[in-house]
Backbone bond lengths (Angstrom), bond angles and torsions (degrees), N, CA, C in turn:
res aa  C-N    CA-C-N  psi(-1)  N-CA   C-N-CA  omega(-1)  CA-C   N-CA-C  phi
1 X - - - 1.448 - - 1.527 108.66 -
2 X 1.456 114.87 128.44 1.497 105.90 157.40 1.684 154.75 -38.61
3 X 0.969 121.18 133.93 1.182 104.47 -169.77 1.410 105.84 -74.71
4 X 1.571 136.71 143.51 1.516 145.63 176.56 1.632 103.74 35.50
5 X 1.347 96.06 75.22 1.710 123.69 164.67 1.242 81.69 -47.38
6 X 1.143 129.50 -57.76 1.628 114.89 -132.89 1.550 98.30 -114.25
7 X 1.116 125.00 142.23 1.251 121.45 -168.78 1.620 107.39 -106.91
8 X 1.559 134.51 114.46 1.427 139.58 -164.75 1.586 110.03 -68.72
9 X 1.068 99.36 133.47 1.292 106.65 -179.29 1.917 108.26 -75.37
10 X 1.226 91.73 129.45 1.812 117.18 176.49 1.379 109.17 -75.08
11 X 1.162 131.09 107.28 1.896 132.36 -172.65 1.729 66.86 -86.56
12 X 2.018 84.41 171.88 1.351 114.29 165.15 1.241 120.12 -106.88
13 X 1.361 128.87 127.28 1.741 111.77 -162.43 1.742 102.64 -77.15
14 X 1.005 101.90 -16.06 2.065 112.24 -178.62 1.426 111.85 -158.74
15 X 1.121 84.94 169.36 1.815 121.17 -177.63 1.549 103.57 -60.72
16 X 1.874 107.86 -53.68 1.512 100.32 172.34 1.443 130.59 -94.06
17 X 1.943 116.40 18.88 1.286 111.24 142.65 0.977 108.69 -80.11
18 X 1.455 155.81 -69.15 1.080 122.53 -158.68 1.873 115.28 -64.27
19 X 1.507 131.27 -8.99 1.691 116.32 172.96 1.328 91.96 -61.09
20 X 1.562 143.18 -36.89 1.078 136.75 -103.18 1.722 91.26 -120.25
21 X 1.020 106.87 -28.67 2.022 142.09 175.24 2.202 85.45 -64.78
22 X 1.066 87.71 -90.07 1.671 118.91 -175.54 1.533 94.39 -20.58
23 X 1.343 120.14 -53.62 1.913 129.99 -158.61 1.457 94.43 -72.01
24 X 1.360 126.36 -23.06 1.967 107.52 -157.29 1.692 81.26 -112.65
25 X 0.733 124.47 32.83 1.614 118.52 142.32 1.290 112.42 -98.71
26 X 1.629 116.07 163.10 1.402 92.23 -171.47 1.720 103.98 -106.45
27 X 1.303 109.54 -10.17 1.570 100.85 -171.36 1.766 94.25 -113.93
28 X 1.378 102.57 169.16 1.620 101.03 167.46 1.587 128.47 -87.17
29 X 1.051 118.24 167.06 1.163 118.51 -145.20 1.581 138.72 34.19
30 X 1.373 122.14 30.84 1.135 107.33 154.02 1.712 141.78 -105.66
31 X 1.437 89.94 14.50 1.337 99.88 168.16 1.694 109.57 -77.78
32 X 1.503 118.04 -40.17 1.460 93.09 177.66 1.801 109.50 -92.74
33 X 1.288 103.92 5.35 1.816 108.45 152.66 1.157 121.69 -41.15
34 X 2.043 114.38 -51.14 0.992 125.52 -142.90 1.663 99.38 -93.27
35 X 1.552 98.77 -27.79 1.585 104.66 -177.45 1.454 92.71 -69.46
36 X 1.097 119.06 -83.78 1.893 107.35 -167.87 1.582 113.44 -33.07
37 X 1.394 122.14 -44.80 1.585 111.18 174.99 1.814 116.57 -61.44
38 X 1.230 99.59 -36.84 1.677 74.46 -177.58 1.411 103.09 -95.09
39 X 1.392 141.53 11.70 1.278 123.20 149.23 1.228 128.26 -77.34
40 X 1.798 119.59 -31.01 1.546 117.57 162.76 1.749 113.36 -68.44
41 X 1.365 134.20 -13.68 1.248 154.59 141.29 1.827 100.10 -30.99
42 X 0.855 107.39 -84.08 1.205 116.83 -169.17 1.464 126.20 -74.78
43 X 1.529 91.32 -4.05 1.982 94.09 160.40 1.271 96.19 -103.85
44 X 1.298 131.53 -25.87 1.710 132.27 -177.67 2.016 85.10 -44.74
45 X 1.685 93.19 -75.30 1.516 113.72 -166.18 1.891 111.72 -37.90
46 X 1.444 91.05 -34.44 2.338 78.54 -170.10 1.346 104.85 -87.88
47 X 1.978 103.93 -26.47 1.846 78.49 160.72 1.361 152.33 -129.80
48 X 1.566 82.42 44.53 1.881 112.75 150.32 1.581 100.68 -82.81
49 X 1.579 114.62 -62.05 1.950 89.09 170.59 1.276 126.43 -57.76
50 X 1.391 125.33 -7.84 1.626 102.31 -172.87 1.611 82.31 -105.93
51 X 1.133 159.94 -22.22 1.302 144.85 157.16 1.437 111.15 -37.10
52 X 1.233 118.31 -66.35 1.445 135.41 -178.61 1.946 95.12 -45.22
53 X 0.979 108.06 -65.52 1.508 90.23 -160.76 1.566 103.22 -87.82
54 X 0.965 93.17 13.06 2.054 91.03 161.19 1.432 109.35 -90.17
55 X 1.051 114.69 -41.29 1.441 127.89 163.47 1.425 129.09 -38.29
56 X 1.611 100.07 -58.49 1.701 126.41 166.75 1.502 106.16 -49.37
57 X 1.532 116.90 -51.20 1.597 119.35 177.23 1.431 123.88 -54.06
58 X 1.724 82.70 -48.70 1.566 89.86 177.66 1.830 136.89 -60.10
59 X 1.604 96.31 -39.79 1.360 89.64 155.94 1.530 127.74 -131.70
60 X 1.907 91.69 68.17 1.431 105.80 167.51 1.603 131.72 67.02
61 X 1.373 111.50 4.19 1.450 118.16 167.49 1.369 120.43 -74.05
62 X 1.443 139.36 -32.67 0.908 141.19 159.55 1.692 119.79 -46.24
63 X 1.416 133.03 153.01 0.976 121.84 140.47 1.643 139.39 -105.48
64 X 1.643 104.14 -13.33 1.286 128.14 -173.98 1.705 119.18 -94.22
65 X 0.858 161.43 35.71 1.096 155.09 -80.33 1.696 115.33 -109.40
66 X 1.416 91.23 -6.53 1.319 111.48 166.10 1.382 121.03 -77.25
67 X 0.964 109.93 5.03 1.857 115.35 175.28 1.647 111.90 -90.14
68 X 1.516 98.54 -6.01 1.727 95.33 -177.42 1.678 104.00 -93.02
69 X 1.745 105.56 -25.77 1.305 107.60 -173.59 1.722 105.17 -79.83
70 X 1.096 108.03 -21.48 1.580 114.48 173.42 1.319 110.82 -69.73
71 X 1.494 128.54 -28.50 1.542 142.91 -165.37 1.620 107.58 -85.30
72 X 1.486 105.26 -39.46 1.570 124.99 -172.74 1.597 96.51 -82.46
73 X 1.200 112.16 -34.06 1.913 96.04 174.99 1.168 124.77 -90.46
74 X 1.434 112.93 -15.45 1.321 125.47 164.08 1.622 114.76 -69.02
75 X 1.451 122.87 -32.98 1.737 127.30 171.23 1.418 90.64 -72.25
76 X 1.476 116.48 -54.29 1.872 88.24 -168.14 1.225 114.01 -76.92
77 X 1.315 136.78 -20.39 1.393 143.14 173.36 1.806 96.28 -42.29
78 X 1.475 119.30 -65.79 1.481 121.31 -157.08 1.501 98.39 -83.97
79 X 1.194 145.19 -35.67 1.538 143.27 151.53 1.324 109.89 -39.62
80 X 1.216 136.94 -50.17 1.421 141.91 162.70 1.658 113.17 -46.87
81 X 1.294 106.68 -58.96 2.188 110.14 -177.14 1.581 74.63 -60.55
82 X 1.440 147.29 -60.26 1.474 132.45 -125.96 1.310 106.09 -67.42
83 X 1.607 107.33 -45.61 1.731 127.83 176.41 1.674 105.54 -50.84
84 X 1.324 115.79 -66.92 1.399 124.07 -157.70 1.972 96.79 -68.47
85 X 1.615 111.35 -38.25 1.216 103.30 175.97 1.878 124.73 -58.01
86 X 1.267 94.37 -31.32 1.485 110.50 173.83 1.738 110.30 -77.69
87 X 1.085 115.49 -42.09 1.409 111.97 172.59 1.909 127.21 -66.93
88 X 1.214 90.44 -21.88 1.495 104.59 -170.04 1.702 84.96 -81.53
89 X 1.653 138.85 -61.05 0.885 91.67 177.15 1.482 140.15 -116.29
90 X 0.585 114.81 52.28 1.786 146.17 165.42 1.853 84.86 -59.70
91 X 1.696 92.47 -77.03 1.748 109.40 -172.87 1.488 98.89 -18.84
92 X 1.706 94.40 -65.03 1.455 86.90 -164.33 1.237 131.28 -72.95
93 X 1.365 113.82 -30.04 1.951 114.11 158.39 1.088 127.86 -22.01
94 X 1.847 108.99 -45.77 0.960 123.24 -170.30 1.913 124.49 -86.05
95 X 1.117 71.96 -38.45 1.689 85.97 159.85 1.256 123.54 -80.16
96 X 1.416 126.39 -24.68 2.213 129.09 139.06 1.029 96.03 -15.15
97 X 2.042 108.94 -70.66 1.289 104.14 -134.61 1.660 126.00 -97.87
98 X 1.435 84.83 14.92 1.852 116.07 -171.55 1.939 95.55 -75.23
99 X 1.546 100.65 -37.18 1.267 102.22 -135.58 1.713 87.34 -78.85
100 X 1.681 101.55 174.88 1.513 101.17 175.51 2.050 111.74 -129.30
101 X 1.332 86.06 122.46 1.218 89.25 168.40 1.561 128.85 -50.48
């Protein structure tokens, strides 16, 4: 088994690490570019592993079989951040466009 399947999520300690994240890119918007790419990245990635070890089950290479159910919560785990990441900002689009100049 790999070491740290799962990769821990990094909080932000402030408001001006992440401006501060945002500035060493060089164009705008690709810092939250970069967040949506490596989260569809990383649902691409859990379910090519949970394929793979469905596969392994299927013809008997595995011995543990609990590594597929670990693989399957790990795809819905990152399909789940992908949804809520997309919803959160929608929220906020929408709340841009609530507001009044």
């Amino acid at each position: 088994m790999e070491n740290n399947f799962i990769s821990p999520i990094k909080p932000a300690n402030s408001l001006n690490e992440l401006h501060r994240l945002s500035k060493t890119n060089s164009s705008e918007g690709t810092f939250f570019k970069g967040i949506f790419e490596d989260a569809v990245s990383t649902v691409k990635d859990s379910e090519n592993n949970l394929a793979n070890q469905q596969y392994l089950l299927a013809t008997g290479q595995i011995d543990d079989a609990h590594t597929v159910q670990v693989a399957a919560s790990e795809a819905q785990l990152a399909v789940d951040m992908l949804v809520q990441l997309r919803n959160k900002a929608l929220e906020s689009y929408n709340e841009l466009m609530r507001t009044s100049l």
